[in-house]
C-alpha positions in Angstrom: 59.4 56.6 48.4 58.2 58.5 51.4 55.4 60.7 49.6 54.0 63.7 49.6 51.9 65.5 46.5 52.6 68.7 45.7 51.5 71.5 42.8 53.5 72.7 39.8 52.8 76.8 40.4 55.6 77.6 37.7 57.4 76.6 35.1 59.9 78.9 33.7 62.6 78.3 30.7 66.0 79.4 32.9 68.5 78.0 30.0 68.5 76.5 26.6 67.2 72.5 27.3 66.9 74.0 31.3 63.6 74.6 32.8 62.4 75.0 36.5 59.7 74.0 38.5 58.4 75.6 41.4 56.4 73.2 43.6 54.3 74.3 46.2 51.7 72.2 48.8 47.9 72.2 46.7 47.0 73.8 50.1 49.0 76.5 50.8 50.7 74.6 53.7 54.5 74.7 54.6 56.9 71.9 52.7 58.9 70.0 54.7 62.3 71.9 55.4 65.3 71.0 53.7 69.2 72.1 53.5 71.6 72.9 50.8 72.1 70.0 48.6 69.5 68.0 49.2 67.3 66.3 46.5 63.7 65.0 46.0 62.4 62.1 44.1 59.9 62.5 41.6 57.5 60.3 40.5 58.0 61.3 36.5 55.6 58.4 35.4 54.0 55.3 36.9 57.0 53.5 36.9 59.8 56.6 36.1 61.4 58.0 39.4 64.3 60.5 39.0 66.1 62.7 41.6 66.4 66.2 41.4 68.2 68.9 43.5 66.5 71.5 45.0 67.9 74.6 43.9 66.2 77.5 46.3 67.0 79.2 49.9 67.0 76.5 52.2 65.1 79.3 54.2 62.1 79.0 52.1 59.4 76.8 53.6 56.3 78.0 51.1 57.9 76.3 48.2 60.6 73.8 46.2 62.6 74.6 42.9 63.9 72.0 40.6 65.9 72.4 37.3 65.8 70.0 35.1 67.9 69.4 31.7 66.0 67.8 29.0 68.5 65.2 28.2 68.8 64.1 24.0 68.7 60.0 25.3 66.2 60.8 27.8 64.6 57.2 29.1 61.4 59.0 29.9 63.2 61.2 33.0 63.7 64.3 31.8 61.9 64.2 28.9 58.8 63.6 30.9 59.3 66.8 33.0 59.6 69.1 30.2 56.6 67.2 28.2 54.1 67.0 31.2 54.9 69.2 34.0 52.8 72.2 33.4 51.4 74.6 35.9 48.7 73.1 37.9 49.9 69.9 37.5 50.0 67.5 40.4 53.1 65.7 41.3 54.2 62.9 43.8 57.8 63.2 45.1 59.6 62.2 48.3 61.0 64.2 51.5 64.0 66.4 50.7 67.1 63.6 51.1 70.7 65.2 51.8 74.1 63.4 50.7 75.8 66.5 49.4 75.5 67.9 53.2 77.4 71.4 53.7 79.8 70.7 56.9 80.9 73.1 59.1 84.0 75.0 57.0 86.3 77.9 57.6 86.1 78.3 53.8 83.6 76.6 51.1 84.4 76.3 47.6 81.6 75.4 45.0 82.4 74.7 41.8 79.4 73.8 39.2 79.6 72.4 35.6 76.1 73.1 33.6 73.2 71.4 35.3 75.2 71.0 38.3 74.7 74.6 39.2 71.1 73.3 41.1 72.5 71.9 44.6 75.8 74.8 44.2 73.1 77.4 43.9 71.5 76.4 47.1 74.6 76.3 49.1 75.1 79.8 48.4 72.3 81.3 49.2 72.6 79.2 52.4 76.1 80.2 53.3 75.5 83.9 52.2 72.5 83.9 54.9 75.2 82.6 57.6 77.9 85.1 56.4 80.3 81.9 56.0 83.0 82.8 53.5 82.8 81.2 50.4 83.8 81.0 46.9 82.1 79.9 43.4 83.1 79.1 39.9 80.0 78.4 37.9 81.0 76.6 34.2 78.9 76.8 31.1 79.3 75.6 27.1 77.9 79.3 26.4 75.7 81.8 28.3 72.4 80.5 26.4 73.1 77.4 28.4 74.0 79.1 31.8 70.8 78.9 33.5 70.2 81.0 37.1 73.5 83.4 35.7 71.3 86.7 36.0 69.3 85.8 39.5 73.3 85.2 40.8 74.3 88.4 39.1 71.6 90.3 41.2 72.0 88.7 44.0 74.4 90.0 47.4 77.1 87.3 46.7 77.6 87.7 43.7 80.9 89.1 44.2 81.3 85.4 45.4 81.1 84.4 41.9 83.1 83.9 38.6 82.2 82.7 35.6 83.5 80.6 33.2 82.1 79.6 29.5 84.3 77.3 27.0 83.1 80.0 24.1 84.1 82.7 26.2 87.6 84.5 25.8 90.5 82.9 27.1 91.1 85.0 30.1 87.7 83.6 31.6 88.0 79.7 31.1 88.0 77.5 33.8 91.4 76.2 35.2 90.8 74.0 37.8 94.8 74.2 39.0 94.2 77.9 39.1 91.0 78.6 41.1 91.2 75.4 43.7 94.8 76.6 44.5 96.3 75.0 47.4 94.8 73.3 50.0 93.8 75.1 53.5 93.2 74.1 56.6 89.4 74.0 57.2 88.6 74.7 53.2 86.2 72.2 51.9 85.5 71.5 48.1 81.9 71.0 46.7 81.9 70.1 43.1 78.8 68.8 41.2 78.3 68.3 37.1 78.9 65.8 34.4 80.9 63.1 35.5 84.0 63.9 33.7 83.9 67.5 34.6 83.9 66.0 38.4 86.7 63.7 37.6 88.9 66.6 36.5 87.9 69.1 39.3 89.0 66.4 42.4 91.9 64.7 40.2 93.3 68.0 40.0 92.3 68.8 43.9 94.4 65.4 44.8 97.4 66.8 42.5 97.4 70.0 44.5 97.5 67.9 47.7 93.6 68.3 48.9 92.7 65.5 51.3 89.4 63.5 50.6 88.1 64.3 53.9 87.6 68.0 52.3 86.4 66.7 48.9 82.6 66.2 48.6 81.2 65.3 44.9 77.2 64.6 44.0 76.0 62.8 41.0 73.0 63.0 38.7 73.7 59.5 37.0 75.1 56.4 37.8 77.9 53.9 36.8 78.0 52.1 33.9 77.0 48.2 34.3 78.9 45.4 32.0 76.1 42.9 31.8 77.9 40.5 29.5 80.0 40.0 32.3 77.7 39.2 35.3 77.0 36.0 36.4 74.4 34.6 39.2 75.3 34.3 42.9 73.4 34.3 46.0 72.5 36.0 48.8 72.8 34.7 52.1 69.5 37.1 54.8 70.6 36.4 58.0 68.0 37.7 59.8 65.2 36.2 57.1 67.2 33.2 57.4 66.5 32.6 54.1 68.6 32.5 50.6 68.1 34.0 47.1 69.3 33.4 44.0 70.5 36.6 41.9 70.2 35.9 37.8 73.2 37.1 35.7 70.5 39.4 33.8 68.8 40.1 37.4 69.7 43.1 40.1 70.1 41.4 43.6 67.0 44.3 44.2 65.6 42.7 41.4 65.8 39.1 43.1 65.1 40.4 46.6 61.6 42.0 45.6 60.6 39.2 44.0 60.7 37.2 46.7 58.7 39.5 48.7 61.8 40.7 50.2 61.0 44.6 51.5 63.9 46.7 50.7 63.5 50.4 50.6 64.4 51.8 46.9 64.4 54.9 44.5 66.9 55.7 41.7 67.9 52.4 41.1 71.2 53.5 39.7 73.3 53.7 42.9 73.0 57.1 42.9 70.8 57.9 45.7 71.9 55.4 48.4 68.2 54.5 49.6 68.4 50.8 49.1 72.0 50.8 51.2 72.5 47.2 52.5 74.7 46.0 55.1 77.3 43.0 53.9 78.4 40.5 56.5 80.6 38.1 54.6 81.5 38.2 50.6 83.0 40.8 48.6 80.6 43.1 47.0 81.2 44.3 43.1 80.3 47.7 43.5 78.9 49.9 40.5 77.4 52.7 42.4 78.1 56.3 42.4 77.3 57.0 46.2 79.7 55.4 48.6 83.0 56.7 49.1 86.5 54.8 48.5 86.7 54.4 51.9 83.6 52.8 52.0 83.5 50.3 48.7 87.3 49.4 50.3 85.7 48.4 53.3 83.4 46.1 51.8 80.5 46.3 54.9 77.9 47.8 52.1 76.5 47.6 49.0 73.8 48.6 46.8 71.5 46.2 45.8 69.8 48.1 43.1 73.3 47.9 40.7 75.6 46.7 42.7 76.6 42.9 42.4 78.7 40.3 44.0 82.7 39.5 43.4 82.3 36.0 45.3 79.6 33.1 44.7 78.1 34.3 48.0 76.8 37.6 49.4 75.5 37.5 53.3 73.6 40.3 54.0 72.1 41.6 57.6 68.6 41.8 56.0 
């Protein structure tokens, strides 16, 4: 992680289970600059890292904002954030990382689900500054759990935005069908949220005839890993000339560290695409949540941190 420590100057409650952190330099210098939808890595705990959006105007240089929602199976993640980050506290986190990039669009349409709301609510403030036209459907349980609703409600796009809670009358629930619509030329789609709610906004995207060139998704967890499955295989470094065995109950990161192997790593749950690897020969198994169809068909990549192998062999260009 390419560090940095910064300051906790405030902690405020912004939903039921939500709370945000602004993070500022202990010296009152200017953060590194970041745009709409990147993220940072924070060091939680000793040995807990976890990825967070940033969720204020790109513009800002004097501080960050992260959201964070306290999750019931918490592994020490969010959990830690709402038990230990208090105001004053000192924190270690990376460079702002962008894979959730804003392109150049005729027309952007962000669509949140709960938590997702943190990189969505950075694009907008962003594309409100350009005067880029732009859409946004922002979906909640209820409004206790709609965190940032009243800062969008006062802000100058919010005529930009609709609303959408599952306890909320009929009239005002989401239908994805209904606010994607058809597909225009130069319209791109940003949608970010639990997985499933993801699934269903681009499923429905592809049904309306939405190409994936305009489809851009980001993820706050990654894919679930059969263990009971894997079995060993090895990894062929061409340019460390050398080979290492992975373990069935072992990550090829796992294996590759321990032999003193320096590969660069965060998440480790193929969400965050740090540890990115090129493949030369083999097929990769890939259980990430960052590379595109295209991509995992294409088989030239994997993830080391999750990812595994599909044949006995795995030659990599480390």
């Amino acid at each position: 992680m390419n560090e940095l420590r910064v300051q906790v100057l405030n902690r405020v409650q912004e939903a039921e289970g939500i709370c945000s952190f602004e993070l500022v330099d202990p010296r009152g210098e200017p953060l590194p600059a970041f745009s709409a939808g990147a993220h940072i890595d924070v060091q939680v705990a000793p040995s807990v890292v976890r990825q967070y959006s940033l969720c204020n105007d790109p513009a800002e240089r004097h501080r960050w904002r992260i959201a964070v929602l306290r999750e019931p199976a918490s592994r020490g993640g969010s959990a830690g954030m709402h038990e230990r980050m208090l105001p004053g506290a000192a924190v270690q986190v990376s460079v702002p990382r962008n894979h959730f990039e804003l392109v150049a669009a005729r027309r952007s349409l962000l669509v949140a689900g709960g938590i997702g709301i943190t990189p969505i609510l950075a694009m907008a403030q962003a594309l409100h500054a350009t005067g880029r036209d732009f859409a946004m459907h922002y979906c909640a349980r209820s409004t206790n759990r709609m965190a940032f609703r009243r800062e969008i409600e006062q802000s100058g796009y919010a005529h930009n935005v609709a609303f959408h809670l599952s306890d909320g009358p009929p009239g005002q629930k989401f239908h994805a069908a209904v606010a994607l619509g058809a597909p225009e030329p130069g319209a791109h789609l940003y949608v970010c949220g639990p997985a499933g709610f993801m699934d269903h906004v681009l499923t429905t995207a592809r049904d309306l005839g939405w190409p994936d060139a305009q489809l851009h998704r980001e993820h706050f967890a990654g894919t679930v890993s059969h263990a009971a499955d894997d079995v060993a295989y090895d990894l062929q470094l061409v340019r460390s000339r050398r080979t290492v065995r992975v373990t069935a109950d072992q990550t090829a990161l796992q294996a590759l560290l321990g032999e003193g192997i320096d590969v660069p790593f965060s998440c480790e749950s193929g969400v965050c695409g740090t540890c990115l690897t090129r493949v030369l020969a083999g097929e990769p198994d890939h259980r990430d949540s960052f590379l595109t169809e295209a991509e995992r068909a294409a088989g030239d990549q994997f993830t080391p941190c999750c990812s595994r192998s599909r044949t006995p062999l795995l030659v990599l260009d480390l």
